[in-house]
C-alpha positions in Angstrom: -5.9 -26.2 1.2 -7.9 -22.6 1.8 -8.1 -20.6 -1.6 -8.6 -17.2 -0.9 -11.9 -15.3 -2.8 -11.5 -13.4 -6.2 -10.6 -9.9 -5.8 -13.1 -8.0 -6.4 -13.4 -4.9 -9.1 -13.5 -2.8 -7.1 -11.2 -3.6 -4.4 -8.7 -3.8 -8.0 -9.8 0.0 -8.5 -9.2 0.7 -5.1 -5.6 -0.5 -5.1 -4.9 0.6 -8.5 -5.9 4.8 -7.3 -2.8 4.3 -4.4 -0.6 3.1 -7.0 2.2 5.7 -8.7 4.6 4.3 -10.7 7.9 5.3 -11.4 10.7 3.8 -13.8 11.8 1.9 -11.3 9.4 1.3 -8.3 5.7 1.4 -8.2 5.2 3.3 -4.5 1.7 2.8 -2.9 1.0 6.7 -2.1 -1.8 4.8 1.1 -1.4 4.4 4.2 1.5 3.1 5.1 2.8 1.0 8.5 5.4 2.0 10.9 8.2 0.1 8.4 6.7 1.6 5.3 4.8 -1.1 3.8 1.6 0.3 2.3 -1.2 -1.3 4.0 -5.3 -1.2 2.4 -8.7 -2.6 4.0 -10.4 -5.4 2.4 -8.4 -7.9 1.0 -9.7 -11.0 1.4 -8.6 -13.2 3.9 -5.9 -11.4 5.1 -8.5 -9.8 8.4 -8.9 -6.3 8.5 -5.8 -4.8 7.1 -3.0 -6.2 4.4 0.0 -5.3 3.0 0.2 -3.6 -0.5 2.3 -5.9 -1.6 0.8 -8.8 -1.2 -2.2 -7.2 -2.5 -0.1 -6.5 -5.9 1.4 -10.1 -5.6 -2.0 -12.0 -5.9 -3.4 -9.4 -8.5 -0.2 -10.2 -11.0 0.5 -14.0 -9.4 -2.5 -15.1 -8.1 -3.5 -16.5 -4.4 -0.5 -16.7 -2.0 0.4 -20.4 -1.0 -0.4 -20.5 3.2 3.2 -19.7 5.0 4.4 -18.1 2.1 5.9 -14.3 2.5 6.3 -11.9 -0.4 9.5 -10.0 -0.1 11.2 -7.2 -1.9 14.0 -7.4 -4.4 14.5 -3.5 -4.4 14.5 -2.5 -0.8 11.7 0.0 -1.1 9.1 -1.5 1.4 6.6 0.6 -0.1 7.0 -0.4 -3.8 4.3 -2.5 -5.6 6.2 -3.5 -8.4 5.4 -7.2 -9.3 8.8 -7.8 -10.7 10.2 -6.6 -7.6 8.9 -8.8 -5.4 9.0 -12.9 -5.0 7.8 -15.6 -3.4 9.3 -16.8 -0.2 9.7 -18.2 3.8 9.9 -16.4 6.5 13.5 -17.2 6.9 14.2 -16.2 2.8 13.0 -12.9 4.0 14.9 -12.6 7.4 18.1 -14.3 5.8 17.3 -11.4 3.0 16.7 -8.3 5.7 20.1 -9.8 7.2 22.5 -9.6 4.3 21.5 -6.4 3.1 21.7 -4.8 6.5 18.4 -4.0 7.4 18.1 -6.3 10.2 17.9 -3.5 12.4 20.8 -3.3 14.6 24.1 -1.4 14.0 27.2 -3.1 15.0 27.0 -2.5 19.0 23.3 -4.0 19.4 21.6 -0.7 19.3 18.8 -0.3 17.4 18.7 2.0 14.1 16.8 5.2 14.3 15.8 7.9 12.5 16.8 8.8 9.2 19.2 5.5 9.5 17.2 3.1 9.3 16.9 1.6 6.2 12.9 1.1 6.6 12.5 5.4 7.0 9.7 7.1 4.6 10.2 10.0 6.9 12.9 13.0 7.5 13.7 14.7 10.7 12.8 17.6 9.2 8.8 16.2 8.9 9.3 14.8 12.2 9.7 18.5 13.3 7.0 19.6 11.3 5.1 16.8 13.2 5.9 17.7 16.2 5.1 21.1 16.1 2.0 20.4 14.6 1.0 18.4 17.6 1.8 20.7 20.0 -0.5 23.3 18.3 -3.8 21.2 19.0 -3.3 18.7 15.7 -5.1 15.1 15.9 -3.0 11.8 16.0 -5.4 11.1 13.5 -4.9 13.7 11.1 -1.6 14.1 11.2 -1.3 10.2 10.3 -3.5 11.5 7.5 -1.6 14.0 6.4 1.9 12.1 6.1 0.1 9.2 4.8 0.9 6.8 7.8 -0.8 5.0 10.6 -2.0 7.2 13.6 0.7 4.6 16.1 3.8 6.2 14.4 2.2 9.5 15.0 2.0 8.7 18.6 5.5 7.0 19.0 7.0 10.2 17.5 5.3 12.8 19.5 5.7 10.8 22.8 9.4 10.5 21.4 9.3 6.5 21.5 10.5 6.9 17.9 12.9 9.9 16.3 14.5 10.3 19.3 16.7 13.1 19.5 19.7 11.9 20.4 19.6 9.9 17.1 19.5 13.5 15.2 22.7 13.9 12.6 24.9 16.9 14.3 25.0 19.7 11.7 
């Protein structure tokens, strides 16, 4: 069995700077992935990029048995909070996502959008703001900055892939 490395000191005071925590939830205030899990650089073993949580998981638990997931007991993909999260399979966290309706789907096969999905970190209103922003000469890149997101759900919302408008509430 592969152990993962120590984390490092300063990978811990890396971490710990993205980390703001509430009563309830501690939300990683990184970058965050196109479902709102926080993602960081330089966790070992985990490639280029990991999640937060997991991050948070093996700082409190320890190294994460291979095939293992860590899912979320509070429904706030971007918390950090070690007593929110647990160990589990794939299939605990899909059986999970299923029962509390965040599979993805609404009841005619169509997939959530927007502000319904259950996975948002973003409004219409700062997918307007986005958009706008775009069309006056802003970067992808600094944009994804700026919302504290990856520079893909920039693009999928200014080439309207994602937030589509028919998906926008009616006033």
């Amino acid at each position: 069995m592969r152990k993962r490395p120590k984390l490092s000191e300063s990978f811990e005071l890396r971490f710990w700077a993205k980390v703001r925590k509430t009563k309830q939830c501690w939300l990683w205030t990184g970058a965050r992935g196109v479902h709102g899990h926080g993602q960081l650089r330089g966790y070992p073993g985990e490639g280029i990029a990991s999640y937060a949580h997991r991050a948070s998981w093996a700082l409190h638990h320890g190294p994460i048995p291979r095939g293992k997931c860590i899912c979320h007991r509070c429904d706030n993909p971007s918390c950090v909070n070690p007593d929110h999260l647990y160990l589990g399979t794939h299939q605990d966290n899909m059986n999970d996502m299923k029962a509390r309706g965040r599979s993805g789907m609404l009841g005619r096969g169509d997939l959530v959008a927007g502000e319904r999905a259950s996975n948002r970190f973003l409004t219409w209103g700062i997918v307007t703001e986005i958009r706008r922003a775009f069309a006056q000469g802003a970067s992808k890149t600094s944009l994804a900055r700026r919302y504290k997101t990856v520079r893909g759900n920039i693009y999928n919302i200014v080439t309207n892939k994602n937030w589509k408008d028919c998906y926008r509430p009616t006033p």
